[in-house]
N, C-alpha and C positions, 0 to 999 in steps of 0.2 A: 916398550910400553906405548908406545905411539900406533904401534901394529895393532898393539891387542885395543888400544883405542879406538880404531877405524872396524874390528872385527868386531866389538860389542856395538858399535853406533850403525852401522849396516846392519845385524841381526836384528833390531827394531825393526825396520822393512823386511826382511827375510821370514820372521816369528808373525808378524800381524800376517802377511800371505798364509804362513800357514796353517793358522789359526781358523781360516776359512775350512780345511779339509782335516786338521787333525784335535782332536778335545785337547785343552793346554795341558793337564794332567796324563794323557796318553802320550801328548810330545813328547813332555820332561822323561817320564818314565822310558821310553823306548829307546832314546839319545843317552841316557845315563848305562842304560844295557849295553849299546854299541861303543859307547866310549871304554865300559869296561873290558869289553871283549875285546878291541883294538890294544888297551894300555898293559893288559897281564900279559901277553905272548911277547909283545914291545920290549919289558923292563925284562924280561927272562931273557929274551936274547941278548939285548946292548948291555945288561948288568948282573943276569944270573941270579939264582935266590941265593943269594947271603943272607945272614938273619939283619934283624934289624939292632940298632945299640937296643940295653936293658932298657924296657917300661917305654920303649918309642913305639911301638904298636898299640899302645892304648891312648897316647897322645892324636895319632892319626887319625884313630876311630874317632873321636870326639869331636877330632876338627872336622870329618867327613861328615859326621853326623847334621854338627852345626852349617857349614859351608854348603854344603849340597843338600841335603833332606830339609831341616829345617830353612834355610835360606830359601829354597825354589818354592817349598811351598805356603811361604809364609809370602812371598813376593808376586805369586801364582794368584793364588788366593785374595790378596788382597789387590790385586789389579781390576782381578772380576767384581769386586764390590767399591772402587773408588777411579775417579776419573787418572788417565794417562797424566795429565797436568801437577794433579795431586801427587800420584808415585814420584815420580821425576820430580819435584818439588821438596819431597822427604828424603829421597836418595840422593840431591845434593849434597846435604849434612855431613855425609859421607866422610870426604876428606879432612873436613873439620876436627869430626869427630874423633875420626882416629890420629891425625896428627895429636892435640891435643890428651887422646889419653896412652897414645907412645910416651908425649915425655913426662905424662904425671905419671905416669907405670913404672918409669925409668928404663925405657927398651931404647929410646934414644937420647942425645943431649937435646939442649933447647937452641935453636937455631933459628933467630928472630927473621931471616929473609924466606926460609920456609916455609915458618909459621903464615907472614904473610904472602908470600907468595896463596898459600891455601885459601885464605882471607878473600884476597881479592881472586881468586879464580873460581871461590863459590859462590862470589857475590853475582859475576858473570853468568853462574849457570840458575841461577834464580831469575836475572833478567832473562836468559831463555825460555825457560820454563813460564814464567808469568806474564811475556807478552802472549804464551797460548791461552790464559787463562787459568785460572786456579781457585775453586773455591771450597771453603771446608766447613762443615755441618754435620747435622742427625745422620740424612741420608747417607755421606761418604765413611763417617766416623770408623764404622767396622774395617774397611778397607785399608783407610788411614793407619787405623791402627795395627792390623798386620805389617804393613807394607812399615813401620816404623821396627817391627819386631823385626822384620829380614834386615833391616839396617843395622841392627845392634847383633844380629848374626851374624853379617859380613864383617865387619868393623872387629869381632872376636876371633873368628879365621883369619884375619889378615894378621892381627895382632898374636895370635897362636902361632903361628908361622916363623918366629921372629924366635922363640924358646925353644925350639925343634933343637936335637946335635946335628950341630954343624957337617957331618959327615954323611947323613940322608942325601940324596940329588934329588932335585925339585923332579923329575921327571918320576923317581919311587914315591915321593910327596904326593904329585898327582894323582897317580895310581892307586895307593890305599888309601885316599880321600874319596877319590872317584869309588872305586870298589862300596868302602864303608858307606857312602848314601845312595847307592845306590836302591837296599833292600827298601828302603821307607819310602821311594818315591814310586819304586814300580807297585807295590802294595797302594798306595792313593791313586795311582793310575788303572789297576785290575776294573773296574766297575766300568771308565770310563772307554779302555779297550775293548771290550767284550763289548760293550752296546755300538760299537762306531764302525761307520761300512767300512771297510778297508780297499775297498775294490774301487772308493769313491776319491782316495786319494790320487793317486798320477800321479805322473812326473814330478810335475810342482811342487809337490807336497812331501815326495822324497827329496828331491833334489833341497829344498831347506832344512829338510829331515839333516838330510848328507851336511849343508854347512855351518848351522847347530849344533850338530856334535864336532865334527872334528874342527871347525876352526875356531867358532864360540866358546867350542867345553876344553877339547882336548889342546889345539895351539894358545889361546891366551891363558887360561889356568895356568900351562906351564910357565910360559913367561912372566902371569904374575909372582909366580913359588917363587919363580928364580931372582925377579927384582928384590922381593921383600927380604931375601936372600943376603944378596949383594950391597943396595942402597938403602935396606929400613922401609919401612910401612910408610912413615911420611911422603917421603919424595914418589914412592910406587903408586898410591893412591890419590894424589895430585892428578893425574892420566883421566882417573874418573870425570876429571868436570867436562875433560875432550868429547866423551863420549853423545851426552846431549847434544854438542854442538854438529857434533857428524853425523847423527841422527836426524836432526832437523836439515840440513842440507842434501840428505840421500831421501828423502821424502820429498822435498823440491824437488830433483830428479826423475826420481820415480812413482811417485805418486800425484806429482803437480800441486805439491802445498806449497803456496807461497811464504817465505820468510817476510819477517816484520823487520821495519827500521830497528824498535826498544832490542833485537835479537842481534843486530850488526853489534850493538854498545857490548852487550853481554860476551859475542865473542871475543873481542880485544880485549877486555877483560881476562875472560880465561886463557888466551894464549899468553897473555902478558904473565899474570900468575904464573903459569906454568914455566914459562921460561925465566921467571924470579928464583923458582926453584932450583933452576940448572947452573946458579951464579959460579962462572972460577973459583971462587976463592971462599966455598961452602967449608971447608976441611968436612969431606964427609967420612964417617967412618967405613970403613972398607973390612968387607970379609970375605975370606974366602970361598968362590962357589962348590 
């Protein structure tokens, strides 16, 4: 999870480059194709088509639906109609949230250094996110409120995840999630590919293309299937507060944004949180992968 942290907090800088050469709707849409084309021939080889257990192919489709189709373009969407500050602001909630309705769901116990572990590592990434600034009104409202719709889609994938039989492998998880949102993304993208030079893209614009899908879509997805898997949606989505933090240091880097004092506070905050989480003597429940 610390991987797939650092690969979501670098595709910030990777996805704004290529947002210069590709429509975000044409991105999402082409990298959900390529991801699919890579993950069917993948799961055939390493696992063969076995069927899937009874009624677990429509659980898949649902969560693909929501996790991918609706999530991307409810997150898509609402980006282009509200500031960067605002998203990152609403997608803290994140962790909370779904800690919080794992244990009123009952998908796991309540395990108070968790809970606050979560606590204090969103309180961290609010300090990130509001020393860039953040304000909310008329003008953002619309974006806002997508961009809080993709929250409550993520937050329903993660937690769908968790009801799956146990006998699926997070890498066939991936794959018919991937597969199932695929059709609703490249259809919001058709309009946006047809009108866009393609000849205008280069290198650049591939080569993010390239680490969007396979290390954004296709490496962390799986390692997230596989955590939520193994350790429960709580402790998995913990990882999320990391990603702001990495995001705003790989922008120092490479785009020469300077970090603020109020965002040093915010990180030791979320590392701390997060390493609240990882306490010895959690008794977590353990399943098998």
């Amino acid at each position: 999870m610390l991987l797939v942290a650092l690969i979501w907090g670098v595709n910030f800088t990777v996805t704004k480059g290529a947002f210069a050469r590709f429509p975000p709707l044409a991105f999402t849409g082409v990298r959900f194709v390529l991801a699919s084309l890579l993950l069917v021939p993948l799961v055939h080889r390493l696992e063969g088509a076995g069927p899937l257990p009874r009624g677990a192919l429509t659980r898949l489709i649902v969560l693909g639906v929501v996790g991918n189709t609706l999530y991307q373009l409810a997150f898509i969407s609402g980006l282009a109609r509200t500031t960067a500050s605002n998203s990152s602001l609403i997608l803290a909630a994140m962790p909370s949230l779904v800690a919080t309705l794992a244990v009123g769901l009952g998908f796991e116990p309540f395990r108070p250094k968790v809970l606050a572990g979560v606590v204090v590592a969103t309180a961290g990434v609010v300090l990130v996110v509001a020393a860039r600034g953040a304000g909310f009104g008329e003008a953002t409202m619309a974006g806002d409120l997508l961009t809080l719709g993709a929250l409550i889609c993520w937050a329903g994938y993660t937690l769908g995840l968790r009801v799956l039989p146990p006998e699926i492998s997070p890498l066939r998880v991936t794959m018919v999630t991937t597969v199932a949102g695929t059709p609703g993304l490249v259809l919001a993208g058709v309009p946006e590919m047809l009108g866009m030079d393609w000849n205008a893209v280069g290198w650049p614009g591939w080569a993010a293309l390239g680490y969007a899908t396979v290390f954004s879509l296709l490496v962390a997805y799986l390692i997230w299937n596989r955590s939520v898997k193994v350790v429960g949606p709580s402790r998995t989505v913990i990882y999320m507060c990391l990603t702001p933090l990495i995001a705003v240091a790989t922008a120092a880097v490479f785009l020469g944004e300077r970090p603020m004092p109020l965002q040093a506070v915010g990180a030791v905050l979320i590392i701390g949180g997060v390493l609240l989480t990882r306490g010895k003597n959690m008794n977590v429940e353990k399943r098998e992968p």
